[in-house]
C-alpha positions in Angstrom: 91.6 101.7 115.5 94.9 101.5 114.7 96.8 99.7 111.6 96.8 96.3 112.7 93.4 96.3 114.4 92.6 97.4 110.9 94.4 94.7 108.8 92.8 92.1 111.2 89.2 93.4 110.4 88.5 95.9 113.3 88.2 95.2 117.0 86.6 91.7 118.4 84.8 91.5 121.6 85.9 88.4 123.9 83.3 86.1 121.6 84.7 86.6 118.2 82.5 89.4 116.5 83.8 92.3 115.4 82.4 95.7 116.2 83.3 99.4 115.1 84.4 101.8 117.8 83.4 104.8 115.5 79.9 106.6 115.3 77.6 107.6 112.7 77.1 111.1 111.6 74.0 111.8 110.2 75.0 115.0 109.8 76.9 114.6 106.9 73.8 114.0 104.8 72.5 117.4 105.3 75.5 118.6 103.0 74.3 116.2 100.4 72.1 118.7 98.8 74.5 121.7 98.5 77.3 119.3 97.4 75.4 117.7 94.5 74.7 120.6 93.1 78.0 122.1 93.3 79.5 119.3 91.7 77.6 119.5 88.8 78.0 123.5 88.4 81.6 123.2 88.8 82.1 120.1 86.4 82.6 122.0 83.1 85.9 123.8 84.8 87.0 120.6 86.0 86.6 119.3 82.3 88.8 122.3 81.5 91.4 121.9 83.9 91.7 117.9 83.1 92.2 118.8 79.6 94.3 121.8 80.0 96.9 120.0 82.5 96.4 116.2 81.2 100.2 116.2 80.1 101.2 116.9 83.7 99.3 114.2 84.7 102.0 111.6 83.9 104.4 113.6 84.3 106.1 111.7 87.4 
């Protein structure tokens, strides 16, 4: 799909409705247990860097 397929809501077969030329991937929800808890494991250094850095933030 490119940029103005996108801005025109996707691609239209020859009656008007719009359909998505990419797939599913079911895949990805296998990761959904590993990433969870990873997320939460890693949050307090997160905290740490947000607080440690949150002047550099807005620095641009």
């Amino acid at each position: 799909m490119n940029v103005l397929e996108d801005a025109k809501g996707g691609p239209v077969t020859t009656d008007g409705r719009h359909f998505t030329t990419e797939r599913n991937h079911p895949e990805m929800y296998l990761l959904l247990p590993v990433a969870v808890p990873l997320d939460i494991a890693t949050s307090p250094f997160q905290l740490f860097y947000m607080l440690t850095f949150k002047d550099c933030r807005n620095a641009y």
